[in-house]
C-alpha positions as CSV (number, residue, x, y, z in Angstrom):
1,X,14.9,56.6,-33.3
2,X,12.1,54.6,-31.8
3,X,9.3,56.0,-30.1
4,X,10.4,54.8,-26.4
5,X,14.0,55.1,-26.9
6,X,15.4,56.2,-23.6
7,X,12.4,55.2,-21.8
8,X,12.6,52.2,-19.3
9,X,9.6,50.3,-17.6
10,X,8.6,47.3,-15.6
11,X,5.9,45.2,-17.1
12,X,4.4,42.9,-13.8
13,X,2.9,39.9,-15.6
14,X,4.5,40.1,-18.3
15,X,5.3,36.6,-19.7
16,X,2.2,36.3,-21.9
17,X,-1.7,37.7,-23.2
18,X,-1.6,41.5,-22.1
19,X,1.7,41.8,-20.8
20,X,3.6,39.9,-23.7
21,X,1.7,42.7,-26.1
22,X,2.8,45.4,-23.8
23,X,6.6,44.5,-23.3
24,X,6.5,43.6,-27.6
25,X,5.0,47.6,-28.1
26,X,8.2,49.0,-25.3
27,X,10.8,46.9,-27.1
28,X,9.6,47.4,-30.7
29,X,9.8,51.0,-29.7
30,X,13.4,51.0,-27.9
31,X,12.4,51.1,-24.5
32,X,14.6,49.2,-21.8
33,X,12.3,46.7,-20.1
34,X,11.9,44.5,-17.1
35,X,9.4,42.0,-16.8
36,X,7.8,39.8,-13.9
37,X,5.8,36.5,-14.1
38,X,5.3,33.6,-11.7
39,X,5.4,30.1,-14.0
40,X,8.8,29.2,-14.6
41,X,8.0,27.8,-17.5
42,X,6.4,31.2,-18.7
43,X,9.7,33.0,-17.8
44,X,11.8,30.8,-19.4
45,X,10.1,30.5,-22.6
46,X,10.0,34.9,-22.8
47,X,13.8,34.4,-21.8
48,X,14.3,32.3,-24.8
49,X,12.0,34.6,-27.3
50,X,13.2,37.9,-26.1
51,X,17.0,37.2,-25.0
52,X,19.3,39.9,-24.1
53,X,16.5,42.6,-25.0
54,X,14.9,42.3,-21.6
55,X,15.3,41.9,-18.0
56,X,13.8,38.8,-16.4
57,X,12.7,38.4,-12.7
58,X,10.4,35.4,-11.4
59,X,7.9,37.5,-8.7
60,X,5.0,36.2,-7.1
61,X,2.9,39.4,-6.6
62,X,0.8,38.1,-4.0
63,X,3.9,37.8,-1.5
64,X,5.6,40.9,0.0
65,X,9.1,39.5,-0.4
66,X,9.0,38.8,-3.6
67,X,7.7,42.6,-4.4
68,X,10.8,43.7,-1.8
69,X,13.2,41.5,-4.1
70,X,11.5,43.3,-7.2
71,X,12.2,46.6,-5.7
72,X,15.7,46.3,-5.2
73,X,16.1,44.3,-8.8
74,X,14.0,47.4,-10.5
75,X,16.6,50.4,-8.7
76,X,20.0,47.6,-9.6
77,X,19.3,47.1,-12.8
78,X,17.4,50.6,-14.6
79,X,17.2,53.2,-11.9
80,X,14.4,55.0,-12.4
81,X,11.8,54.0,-14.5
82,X,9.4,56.2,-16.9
83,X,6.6,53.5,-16.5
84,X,4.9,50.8,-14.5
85,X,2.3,48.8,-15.9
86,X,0.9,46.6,-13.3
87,X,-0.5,44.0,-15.6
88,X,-0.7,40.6,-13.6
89,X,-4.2,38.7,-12.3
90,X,-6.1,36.0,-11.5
91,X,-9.5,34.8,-12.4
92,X,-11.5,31.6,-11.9
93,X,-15.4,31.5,-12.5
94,X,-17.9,29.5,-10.2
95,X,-21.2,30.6,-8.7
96,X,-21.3,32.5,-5.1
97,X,-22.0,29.0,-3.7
98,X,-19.5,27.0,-4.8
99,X,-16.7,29.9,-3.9
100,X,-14.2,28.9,-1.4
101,X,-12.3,30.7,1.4
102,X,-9.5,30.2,-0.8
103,X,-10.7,30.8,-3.8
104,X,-11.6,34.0,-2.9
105,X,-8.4,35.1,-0.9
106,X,-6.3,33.6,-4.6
107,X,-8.4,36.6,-6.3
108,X,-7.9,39.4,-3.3
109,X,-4.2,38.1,-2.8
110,X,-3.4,38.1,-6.1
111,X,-5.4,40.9,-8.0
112,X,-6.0,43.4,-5.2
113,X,-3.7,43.0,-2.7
114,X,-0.1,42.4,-5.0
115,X,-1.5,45.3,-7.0
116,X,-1.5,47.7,-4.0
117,X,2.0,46.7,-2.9
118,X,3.7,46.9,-5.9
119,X,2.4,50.0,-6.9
120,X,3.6,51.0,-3.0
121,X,7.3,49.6,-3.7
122,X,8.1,50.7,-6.9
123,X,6.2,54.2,-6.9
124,X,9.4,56.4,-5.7
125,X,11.3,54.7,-8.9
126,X,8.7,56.5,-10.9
127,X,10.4,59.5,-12.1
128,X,8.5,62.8,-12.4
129,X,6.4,62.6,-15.7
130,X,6.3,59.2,-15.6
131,X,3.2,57.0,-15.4
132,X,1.3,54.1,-13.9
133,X,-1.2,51.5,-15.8
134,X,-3.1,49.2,-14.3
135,X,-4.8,46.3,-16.2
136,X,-8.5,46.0,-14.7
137,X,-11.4,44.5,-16.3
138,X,-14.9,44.9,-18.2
139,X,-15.9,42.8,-14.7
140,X,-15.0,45.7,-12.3
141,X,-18.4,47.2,-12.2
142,X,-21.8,46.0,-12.7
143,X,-22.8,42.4,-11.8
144,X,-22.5,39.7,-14.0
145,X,-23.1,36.0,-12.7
146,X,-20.0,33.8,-11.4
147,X,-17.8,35.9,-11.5
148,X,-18.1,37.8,-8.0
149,X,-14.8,36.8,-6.2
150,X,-12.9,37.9,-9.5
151,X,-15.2,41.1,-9.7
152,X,-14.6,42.5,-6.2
153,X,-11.0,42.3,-6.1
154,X,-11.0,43.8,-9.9
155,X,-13.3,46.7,-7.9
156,X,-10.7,46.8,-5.5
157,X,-7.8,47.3,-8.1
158,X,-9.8,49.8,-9.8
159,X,-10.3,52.0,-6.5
160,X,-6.6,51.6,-5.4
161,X,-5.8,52.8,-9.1
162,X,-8.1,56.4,-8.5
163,X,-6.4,56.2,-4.4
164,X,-2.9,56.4,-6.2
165,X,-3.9,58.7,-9.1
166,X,-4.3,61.2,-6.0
167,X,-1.9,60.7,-3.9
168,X,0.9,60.4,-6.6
169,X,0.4,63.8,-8.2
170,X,2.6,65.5,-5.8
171,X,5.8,63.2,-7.6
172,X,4.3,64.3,-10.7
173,X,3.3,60.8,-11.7
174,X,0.2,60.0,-13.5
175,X,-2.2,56.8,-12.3
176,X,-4.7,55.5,-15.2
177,X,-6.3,51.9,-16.3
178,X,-7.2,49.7,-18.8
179,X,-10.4,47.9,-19.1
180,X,-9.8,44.8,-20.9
181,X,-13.6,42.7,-21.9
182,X,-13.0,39.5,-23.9
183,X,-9.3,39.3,-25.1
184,X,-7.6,36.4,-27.4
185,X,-5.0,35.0,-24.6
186,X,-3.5,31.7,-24.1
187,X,-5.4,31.4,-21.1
188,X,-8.3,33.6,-22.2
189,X,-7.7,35.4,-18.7
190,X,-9.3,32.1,-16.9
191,X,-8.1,29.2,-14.6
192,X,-10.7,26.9,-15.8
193,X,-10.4,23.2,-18.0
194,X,-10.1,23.5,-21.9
195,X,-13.8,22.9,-22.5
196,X,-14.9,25.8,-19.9
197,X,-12.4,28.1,-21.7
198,X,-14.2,27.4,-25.5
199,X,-17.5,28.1,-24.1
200,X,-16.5,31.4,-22.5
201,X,-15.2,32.3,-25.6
202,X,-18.0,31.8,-27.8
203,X,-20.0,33.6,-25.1
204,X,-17.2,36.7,-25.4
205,X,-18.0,36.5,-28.9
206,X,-22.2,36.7,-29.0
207,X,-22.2,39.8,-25.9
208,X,-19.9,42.2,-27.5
209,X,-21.1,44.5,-30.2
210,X,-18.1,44.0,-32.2
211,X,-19.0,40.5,-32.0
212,X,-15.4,39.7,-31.5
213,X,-12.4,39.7,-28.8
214,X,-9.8,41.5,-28.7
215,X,-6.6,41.2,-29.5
216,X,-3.4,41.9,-26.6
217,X,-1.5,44.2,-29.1
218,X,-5.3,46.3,-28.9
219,X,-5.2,46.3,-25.2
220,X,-1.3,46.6,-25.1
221,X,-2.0,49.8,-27.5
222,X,-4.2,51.6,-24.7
223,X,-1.9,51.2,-22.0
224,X,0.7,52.5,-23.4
225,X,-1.2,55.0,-24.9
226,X,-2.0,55.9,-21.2
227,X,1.5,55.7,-20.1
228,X,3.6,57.8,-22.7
229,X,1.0,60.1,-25.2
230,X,-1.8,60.7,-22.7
231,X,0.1,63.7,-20.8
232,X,-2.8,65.3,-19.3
233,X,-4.5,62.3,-18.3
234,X,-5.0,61.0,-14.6
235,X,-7.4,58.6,-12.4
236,X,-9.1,57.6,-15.8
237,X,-10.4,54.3,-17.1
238,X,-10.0,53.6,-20.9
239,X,-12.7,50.4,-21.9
240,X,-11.4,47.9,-24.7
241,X,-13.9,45.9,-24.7
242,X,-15.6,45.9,-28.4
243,X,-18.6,48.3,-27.1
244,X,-19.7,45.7,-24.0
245,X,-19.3,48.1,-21.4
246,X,-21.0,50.5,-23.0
247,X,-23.8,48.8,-23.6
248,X,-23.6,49.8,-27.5
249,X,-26.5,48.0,-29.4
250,X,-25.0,45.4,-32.1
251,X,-27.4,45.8,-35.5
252,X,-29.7,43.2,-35.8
């Protein structure tokens, strides 16, 4: 008998990186799943990989709507659920100057503000002793350079996971958080050209202690760490980040 069997959770973003890792860990497990993305191309190639196994739904986070649609898709299809993991994001790097009124309303829209309202939606199909996990980010304290638009609304996410923690332990549902620093994805978490992407990797590489980057089956390990084995755990943020957030000194 797997280690989820029973279980049923909704993965938001999660057609690839991360969330790929995290619906992989449920279904490996024997958890019932239902998973978001926005790319049709994303959800079709997950529907291909994963057939039967899962439950599909195209969802733009950022729009209301779509979160309304998800709502009612989540209660038709598995009822209550023992697990959300609110996985999805955006992130693209360029100095304060050069950010952009839209720009910085993609990264609020999408990272803060679709976060918020999905937790708000699908919260009362979280059963008692079931769980919430946000993805966050290394970037959602401190100051690093280009990378404030991204940072704030990773702040934001961070704050509205602690708001929820609170307010959700009255339905008996726990709120915690991963903090992801540089992680192997197909996009390496960035809308930037290919170039861009190879030089923010080697830079992942020289910061972090480990002097590596993670892997998504390491991230997708802490989440649902936090979402089925971490019982007495709430409105707590787990780094895996290779030591970068901690600041722990690399031998020379």
């Amino acid at each position: 008998m797997g280690k989820y069997e029973g279980k049923k959770a909704v993965v938001i973003g999660g057609t690839h990186g991360i969330g790929a890792a995290i619906v992989d860990g449920l279904l490996s497990g024997g958890a019932e799943v239902l998973l978001t993305g926005r790319n049709e191309k994303n959800l079709a190639a997950v529907a291909e990989r994963l057939g039967p196994s899962v439950h599909v739904v195209r969802v733009d986070a950022a729009n209301l709507a779509d979160l309304d649609e998800l709502r009612g898709e989540v209660m038709h299809r598995l009822g209550g659920v023992d697990a959300l993991f609110v996985n999805h994001g955006y992130a693209r790097l360029a100095p304060y100057e050069q950010v952009t009124e839209e720009m910085y309303d993609r990264h609020f829209n999408v990272n803060a503000k679709g976060a918020f309202f999905a937790v708000q939606r699908l919260a009362p199909a979280v059963r008692s002793g079931g769980s919430i996990v946000f993805t966050s980010s290394i970037a959602d304290a401190g100051g690093s350079p280009g990378m404030m638009a991204y940072a704030g609304s990773k702040a934001a996410l961070w704050s509205f996971a602690q708001g929820f923690a609170s307010e959700l332990l009255p339905q008996g549902v726990r709120v915690n958080a991963v903090s992801p620093g540089f992680v192997d994805t197909p996009t390496m978490g960035v809308d930037a050209s290919d170039q861009l992407r190879a030089e923010f990797s080697v830079i992942g590489d020289q910061v972090t202690p480990m002097k590596r980057h993670g892997r998504p089956d390491e991230v997708a390990a802490a989440a649902l760490f936090l979402a089925f084995d971490a019982t007495f755990t709430t409105g707590a943020k787990l780094p895996v980040d290779g030591g970068l957030g901690q600041r722990v000194k690399a031998p020379d």
